[in-house]
C-alpha positions in Angstrom: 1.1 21.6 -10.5 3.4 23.5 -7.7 7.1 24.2 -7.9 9.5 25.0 -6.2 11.0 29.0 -7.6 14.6 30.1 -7.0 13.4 31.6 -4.0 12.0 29.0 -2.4 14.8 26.2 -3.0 17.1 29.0 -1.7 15.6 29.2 1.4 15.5 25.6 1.9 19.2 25.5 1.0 19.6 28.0 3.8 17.4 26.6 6.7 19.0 22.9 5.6 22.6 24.6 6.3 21.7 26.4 9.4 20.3 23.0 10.6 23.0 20.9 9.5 25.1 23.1 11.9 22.7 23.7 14.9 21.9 19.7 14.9 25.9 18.8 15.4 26.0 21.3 18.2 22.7 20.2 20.0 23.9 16.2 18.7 20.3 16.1 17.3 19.7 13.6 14.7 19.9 15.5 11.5 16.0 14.7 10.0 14.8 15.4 13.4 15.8 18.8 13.0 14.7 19.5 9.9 11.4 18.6 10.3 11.2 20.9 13.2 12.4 23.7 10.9 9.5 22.5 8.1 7.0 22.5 10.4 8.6 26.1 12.0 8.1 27.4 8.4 4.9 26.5 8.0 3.3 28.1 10.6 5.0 31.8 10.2 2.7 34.0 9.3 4.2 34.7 5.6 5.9 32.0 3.8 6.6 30.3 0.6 4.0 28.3 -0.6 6.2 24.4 -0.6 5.0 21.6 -3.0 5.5 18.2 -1.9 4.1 15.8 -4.3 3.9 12.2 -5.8 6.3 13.2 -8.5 8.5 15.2 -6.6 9.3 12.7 -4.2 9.1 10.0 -6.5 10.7 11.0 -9.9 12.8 13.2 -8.3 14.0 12.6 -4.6 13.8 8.9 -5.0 15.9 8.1 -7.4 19.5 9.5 -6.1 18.5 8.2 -2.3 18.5 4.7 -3.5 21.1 4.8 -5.5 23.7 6.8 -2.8 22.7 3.8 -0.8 23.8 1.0 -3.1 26.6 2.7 -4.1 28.3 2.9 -0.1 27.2 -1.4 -0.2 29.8 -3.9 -0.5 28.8 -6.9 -2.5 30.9 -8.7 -0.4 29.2 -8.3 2.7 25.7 -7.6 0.7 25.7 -11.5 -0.8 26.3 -13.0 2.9 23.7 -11.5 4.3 21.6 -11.3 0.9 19.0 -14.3 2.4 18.4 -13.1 5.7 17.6 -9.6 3.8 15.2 -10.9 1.5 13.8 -13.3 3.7 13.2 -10.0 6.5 11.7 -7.7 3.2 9.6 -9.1 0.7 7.8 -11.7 3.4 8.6 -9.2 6.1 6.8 -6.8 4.1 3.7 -9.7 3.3 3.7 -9.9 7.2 3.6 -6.2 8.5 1.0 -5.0 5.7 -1.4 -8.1 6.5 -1.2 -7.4 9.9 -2.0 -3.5 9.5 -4.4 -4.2 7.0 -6.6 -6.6 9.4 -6.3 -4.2 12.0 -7.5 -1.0 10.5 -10.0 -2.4 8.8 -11.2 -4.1 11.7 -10.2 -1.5 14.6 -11.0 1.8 12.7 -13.8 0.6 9.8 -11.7 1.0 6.7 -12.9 -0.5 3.6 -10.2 -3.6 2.9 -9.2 -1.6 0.0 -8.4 1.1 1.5 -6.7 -0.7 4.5 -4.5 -2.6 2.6 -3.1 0.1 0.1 -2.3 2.0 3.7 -0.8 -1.5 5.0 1.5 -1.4 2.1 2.8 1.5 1.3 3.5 2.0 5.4 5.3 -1.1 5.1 8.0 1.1 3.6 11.1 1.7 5.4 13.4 4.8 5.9 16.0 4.7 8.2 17.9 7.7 7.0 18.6 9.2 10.3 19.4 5.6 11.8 22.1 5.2 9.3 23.6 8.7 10.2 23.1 7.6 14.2 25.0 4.5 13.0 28.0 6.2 11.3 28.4 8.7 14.2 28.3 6.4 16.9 30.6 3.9 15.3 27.9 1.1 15.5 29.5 -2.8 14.7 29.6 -2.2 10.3 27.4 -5.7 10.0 24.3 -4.1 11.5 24.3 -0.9 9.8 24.4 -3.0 6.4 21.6 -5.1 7.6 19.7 -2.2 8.3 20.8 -0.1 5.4 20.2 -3.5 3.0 16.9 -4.2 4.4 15.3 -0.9 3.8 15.6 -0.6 0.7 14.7 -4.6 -0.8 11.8 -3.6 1.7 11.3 0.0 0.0 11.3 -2.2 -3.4 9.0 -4.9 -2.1 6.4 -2.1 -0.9 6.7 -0.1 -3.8 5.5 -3.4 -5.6 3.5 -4.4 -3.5 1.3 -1.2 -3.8 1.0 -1.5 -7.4 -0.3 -5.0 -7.5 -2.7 -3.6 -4.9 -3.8 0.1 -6.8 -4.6 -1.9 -9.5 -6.7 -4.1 -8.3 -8.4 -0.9 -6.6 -8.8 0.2 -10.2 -10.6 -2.6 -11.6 -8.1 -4.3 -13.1 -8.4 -8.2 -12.5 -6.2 -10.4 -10.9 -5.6 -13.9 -10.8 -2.9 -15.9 -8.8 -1.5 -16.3 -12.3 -1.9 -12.4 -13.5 -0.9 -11.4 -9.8 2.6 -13.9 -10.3 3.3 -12.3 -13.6 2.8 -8.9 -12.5 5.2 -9.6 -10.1 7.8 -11.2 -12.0 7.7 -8.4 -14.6 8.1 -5.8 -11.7 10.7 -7.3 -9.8 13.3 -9.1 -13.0 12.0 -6.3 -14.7 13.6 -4.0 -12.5 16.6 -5.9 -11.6 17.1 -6.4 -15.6 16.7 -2.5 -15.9 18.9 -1.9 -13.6 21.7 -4.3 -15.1 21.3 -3.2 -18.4 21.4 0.9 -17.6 24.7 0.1 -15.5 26.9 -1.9 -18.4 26.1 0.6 -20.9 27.6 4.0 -18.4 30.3 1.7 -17.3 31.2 0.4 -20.9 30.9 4.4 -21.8 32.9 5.5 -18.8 36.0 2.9 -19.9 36.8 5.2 -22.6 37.2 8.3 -20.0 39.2 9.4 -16.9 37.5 12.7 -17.1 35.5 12.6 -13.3 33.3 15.4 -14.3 32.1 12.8 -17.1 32.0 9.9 -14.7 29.9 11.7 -12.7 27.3 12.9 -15.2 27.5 9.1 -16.2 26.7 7.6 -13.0 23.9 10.6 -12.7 22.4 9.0 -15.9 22.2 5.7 -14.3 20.4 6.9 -11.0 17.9 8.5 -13.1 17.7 6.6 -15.9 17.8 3.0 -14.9 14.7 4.2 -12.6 12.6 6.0 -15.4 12.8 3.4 -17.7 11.5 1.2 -15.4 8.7 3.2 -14.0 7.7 4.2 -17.6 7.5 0.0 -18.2 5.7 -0.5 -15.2 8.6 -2.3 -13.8 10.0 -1.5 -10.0 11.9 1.4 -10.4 13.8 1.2 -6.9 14.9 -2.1 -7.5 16.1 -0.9 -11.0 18.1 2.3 -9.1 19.1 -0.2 -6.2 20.6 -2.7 -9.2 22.3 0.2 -11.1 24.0 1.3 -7.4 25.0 -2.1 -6.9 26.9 -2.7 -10.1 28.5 0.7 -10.3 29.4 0.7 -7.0 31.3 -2.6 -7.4 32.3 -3.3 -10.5 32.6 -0.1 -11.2 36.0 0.6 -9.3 37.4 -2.1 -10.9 38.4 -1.1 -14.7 35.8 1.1 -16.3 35.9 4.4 -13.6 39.0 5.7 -12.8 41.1 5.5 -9.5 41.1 9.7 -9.1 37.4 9.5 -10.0 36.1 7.6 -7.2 36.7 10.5 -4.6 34.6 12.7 -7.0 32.1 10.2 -7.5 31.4 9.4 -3.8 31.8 12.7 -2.7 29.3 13.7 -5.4 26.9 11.7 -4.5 26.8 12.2 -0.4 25.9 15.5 -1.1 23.3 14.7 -3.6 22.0 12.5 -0.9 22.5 15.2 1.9 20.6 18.0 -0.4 17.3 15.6 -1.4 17.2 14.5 2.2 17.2 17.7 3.4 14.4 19.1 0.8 12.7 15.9 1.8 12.5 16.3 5.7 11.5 20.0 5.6 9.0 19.6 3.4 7.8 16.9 5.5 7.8 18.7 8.2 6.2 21.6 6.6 3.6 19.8 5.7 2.7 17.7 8.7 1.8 21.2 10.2 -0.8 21.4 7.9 -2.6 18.4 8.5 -5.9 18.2 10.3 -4.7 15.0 12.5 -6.3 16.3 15.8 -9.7 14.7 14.4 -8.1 11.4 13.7 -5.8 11.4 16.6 -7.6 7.7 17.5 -7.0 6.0 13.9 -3.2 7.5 13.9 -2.6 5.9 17.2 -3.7 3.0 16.3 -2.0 2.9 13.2 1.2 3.9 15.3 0.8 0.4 17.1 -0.3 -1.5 14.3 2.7 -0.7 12.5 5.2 -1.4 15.2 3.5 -4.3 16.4 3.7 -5.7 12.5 7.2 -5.0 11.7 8.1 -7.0 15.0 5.9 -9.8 13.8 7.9 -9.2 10.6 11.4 -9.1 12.2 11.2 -11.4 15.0 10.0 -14.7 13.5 11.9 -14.7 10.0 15.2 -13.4 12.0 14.4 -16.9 13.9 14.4 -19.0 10.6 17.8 -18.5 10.0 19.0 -18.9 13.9 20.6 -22.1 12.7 22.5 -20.5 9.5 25.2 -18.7 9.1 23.4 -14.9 8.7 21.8 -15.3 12.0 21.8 -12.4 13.8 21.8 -11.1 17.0 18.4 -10.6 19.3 20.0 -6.9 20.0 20.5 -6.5 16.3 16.6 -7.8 16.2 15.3 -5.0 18.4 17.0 -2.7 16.3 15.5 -3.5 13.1 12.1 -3.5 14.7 12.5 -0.1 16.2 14.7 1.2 13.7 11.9 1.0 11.1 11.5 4.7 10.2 9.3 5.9 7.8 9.3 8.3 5.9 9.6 9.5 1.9 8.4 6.7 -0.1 5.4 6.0 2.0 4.2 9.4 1.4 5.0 9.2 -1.7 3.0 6.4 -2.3 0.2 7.8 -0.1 0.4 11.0 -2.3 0.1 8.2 -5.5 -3.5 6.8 -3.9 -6.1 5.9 -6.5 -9.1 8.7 -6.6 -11.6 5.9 -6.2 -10.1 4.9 -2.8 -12.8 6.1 0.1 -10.5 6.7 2.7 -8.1 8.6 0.9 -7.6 11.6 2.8 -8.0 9.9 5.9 -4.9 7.5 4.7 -3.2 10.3 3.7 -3.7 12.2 7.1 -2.7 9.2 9.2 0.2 8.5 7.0 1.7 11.9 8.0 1.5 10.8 11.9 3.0 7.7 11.2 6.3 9.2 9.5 6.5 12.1 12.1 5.9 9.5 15.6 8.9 7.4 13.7 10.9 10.7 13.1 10.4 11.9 16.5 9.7 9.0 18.8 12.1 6.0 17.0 14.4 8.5 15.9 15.2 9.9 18.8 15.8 7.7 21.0 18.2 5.2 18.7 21.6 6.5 20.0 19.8 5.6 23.3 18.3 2.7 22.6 22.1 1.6 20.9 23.9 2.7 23.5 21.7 0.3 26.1 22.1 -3.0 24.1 25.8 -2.2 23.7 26.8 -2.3 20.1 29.1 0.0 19.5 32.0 -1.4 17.7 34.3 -0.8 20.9 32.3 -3.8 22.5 
């Protein structure tokens, strides 16, 4: 199995800093960048051979992503807008991998297996350098927790999603009642995980004020909230998500301490900053290396498919709850439908295809064109796209 040597995570530490600061200058979005410098480092003609794996992303880079994220969300403002979030990810997700599904099995010839294991996992949603856009450009705070809140109960939802659906690609049987069970152990499973990992650091942490320990603490429950999961076959995002969402509110209150907070936050933006920026360069490196000139036809009509299902996702549920109080904003809509990056856990999960699965390396292929048309088309023109519907917070 590859790894990454001294060397080589050196030299990623490097190209990430000399990014970070070249992107500010050339007010580049930051994942934009690095992907350009992956796929820059993949085609000199000596270079360090750079692993990007199931594992890695999943086990790995996963974990501390999702939990960075819940950690920044207010409960607050996450409960208010809690149904219209659900509502736009788990059906949302339903939606935009049927749709996908249909299409490439129908458009391109895909077995239905194999069509709707690619529906799900590209499903997934990463709007890391949307968020960054959004903090930058001082963007109203309500959509950039929609946004932020969505992605990852859709991230959960897909990541279940693709399990209930890699099984039944392995044989396993499902009936509507096995398929509802599966679920509800994945999902409460998760959540429970989650909830239980998070009490027992914050009942640890009352007893200290020592940040270093804090820290380590709240590193055991990114990590370990999400293992345990996975290693029960429950959803491991959702567990990390949970454990985020806990510490990050409850925590503050009595068991971490006051001068502890600063560390902790600041701990874990750069955790976030350092696995996004491993994440994006090996991306990048590793798009280079993909034969996608002979299935430049399936990728472009995958690249429609998939925008064309997240705005049947968005667009219709975000019209259900017109009449409620968390309706939102047709601006806000267009947003969400074109702020739907993808990016590391739908390769992750395309890395995590069954053997079995004819269409694997074709899946595979395509996902890569997906992720780097939403890195480089979507992402790139957001602060434009933004600035046209008018929602900075100045409005």
């Amino acid at each position: 199995m590859p790894h990454f040597s001294i060397y080589s995570l050196g030299l990623l530490l490097l190209i990430a800093t000399v990014v970070a600061m070249v992107s500010r200058r050339l007010r580049l979005p930051y994942s934009v960048g690095l992907v350009i410098a992956g796929i820059g480092l993949a085609l000199l003609p000596k270079t360090v051979e750079l692993p990007l794996t199931r594992d890695l992303i999943f086990n790995i880079f996963l974990p501390p992503l999702v939990f960075e994220a819940a950690l920044q969300l207010e409960w607050g403002a996450f409960r208010w807008n809690l149904p219209l979030t659900l509502g736009l990810a788990f059906p949302g997700v339903v939606i935009a991998a049927a749709f996908v599904a249909v299409g490439m099995h129908f458009a391109i010839g895909w077995s239905w297996i194999g069509s709707a294991l690619f529906g799900v996992l590209i499903a997934a949603t990463d709007p890391v350098s949307v968020i960054a856009s959004f903090r930058e450009m001082k963007v109203a705070p309500r959509l950039s927790m929609i946004v932020e809140s969505e992605s990852l109960l859709n991230d959960g939802a897909a990541a279940v999603g693709f399990s209930l659906v890699a099984a039944i690609a392995a044989g396993a049987a499902m009936t509507p009642m096995a398929i509802a069970g599966s679920l509800l152990w994945t999902v409460a499973g998760g959540i429970m995980s989650g909830v239980a990992v998070a009490t027992l650091v914050l009942l640890m942490a009352w007893r200290t004020e020592d940040h270093m320990v804090e820290i380590t603490l709240t590193t055991i429950a990114a990590y370990g909230s999400f293992l345990i999961a996975e290693h029960f076959h429950m959803s491991g995002v959702l567990a990390s998500l949970t454990a985020g969402l806990v510490i990050g509110n409850l925590g503050w209150m009595r068991a971490l301490s006051e001068s502890g907070r600063t560390h902790i936050l600041a701990f874990w933006e750069y955790a976030a900053f350092l696995v996004n920026s491993l994440v994006f360069i090996l991306i990048g490196s590793h798009e280079a290396r993909q034969p996608i000139v002979p299935l430049a036809g399936a990728a472009a009509v995958a690249v429609a498919l998939v925008l064309l299902g997240r705005a049947l996702a968005v667009y219709p549920l975000a019209a259900l709850f017109s009449g409620t109080r968390t309706r939102i904003d047709a601006r806000y809509q267009h947003v969400l439908v074109w702020g739907g990056l993808r990016g590391a856990l739908a390769l992750a999960l395309a890395l995590a295809l069954p053997l079995n699965v004819a269409e694997r390396q074709e899946i595979l292929v395509v996902s890569f064109a997906v992720v780097a048309f939403s890195i480089f088309v979507q992402g790139l023109t957001m602060p434009w796209l933004i600035r046209r519907l008018g929602l900075l917070r100045a409005m």
